[in-house]
C-alpha positions as CSV (number, residue, x, y, z in Angstrom):
1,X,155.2,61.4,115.0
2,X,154.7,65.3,114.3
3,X,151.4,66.5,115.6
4,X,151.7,69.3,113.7
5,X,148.2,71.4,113.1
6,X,148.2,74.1,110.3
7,X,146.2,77.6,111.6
8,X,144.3,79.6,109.4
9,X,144.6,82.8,108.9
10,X,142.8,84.6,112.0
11,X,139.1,85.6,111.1
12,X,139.0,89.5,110.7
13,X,135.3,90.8,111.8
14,X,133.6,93.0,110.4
15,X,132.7,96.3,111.8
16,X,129.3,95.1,112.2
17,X,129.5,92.8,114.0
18,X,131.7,94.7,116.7
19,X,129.1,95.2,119.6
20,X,127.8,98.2,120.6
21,X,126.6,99.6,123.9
22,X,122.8,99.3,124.6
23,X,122.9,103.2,124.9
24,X,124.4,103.6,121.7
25,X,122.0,101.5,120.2
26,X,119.2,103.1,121.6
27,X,120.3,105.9,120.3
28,X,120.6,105.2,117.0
29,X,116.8,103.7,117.1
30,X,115.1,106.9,118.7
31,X,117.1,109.0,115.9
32,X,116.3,106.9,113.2
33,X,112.4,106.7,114.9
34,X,112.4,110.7,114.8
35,X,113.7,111.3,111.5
36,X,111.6,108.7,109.7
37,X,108.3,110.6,112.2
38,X,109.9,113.8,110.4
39,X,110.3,112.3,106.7
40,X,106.1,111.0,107.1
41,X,105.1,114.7,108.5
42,X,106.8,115.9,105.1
43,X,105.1,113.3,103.0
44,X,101.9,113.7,104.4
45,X,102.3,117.4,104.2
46,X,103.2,117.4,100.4
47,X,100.0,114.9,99.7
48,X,97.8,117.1,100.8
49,X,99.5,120.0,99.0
50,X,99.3,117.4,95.9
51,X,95.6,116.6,97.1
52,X,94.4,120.4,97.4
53,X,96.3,121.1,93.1
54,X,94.3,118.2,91.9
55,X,91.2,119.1,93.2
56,X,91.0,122.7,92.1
57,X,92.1,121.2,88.5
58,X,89.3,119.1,88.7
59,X,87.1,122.0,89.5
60,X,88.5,123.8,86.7
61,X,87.9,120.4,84.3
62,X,84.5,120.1,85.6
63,X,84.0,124.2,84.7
64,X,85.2,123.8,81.4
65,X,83.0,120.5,80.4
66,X,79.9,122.8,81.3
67,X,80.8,125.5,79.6
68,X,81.9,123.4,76.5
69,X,78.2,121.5,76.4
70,X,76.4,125.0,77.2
71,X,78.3,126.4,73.6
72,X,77.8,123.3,71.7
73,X,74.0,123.2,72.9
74,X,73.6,127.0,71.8
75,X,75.4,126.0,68.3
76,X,72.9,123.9,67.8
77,X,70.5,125.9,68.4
78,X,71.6,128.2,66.4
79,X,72.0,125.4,63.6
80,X,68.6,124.9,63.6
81,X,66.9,128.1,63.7
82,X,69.4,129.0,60.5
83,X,68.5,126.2,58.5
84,X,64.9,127.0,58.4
């Protein structure tokens, strides 16, 4: 009898899955841990910049709404001292 057994083809691994040192790893985490600190300083940094716009436009809006019913009121006014 032939107790021939076919082989596959040897599994290739992937990079991946290649381990990697502890210290390497570590590494990689604090980095990744400092950059994404880095990336939420900048974020933050910009929504308040984002924060500090909207409000003055909003100061502005609020101006201009006063201003608009202050005219309109003295139109009418006027209006009704005209048509007399």
């Amino acid at each position: 009898m032939n107790d021939y057994i076919p082989q596959s083809a040897p599994v290739q691994r992937s990079r991946s899955l290649s381990p990697v040192s502890s210290v390497e790893s570590g590494r990689g985490v604090e980095k990744r841990i400092h950059d994404l600190e880095e990336l939420l300083r900048l974020k933050t940094d910009e929504n308040e910049e984002l924060r500090r716009a909207h409000e003055k436009r909003h100061e502005r809006l609020r101006l201009v709404q006063t201003n608009y019913r202050a005219v309109k009121d003295q139109l009418r006014e006027v209006e009704d001292t005209q048509g007399l």
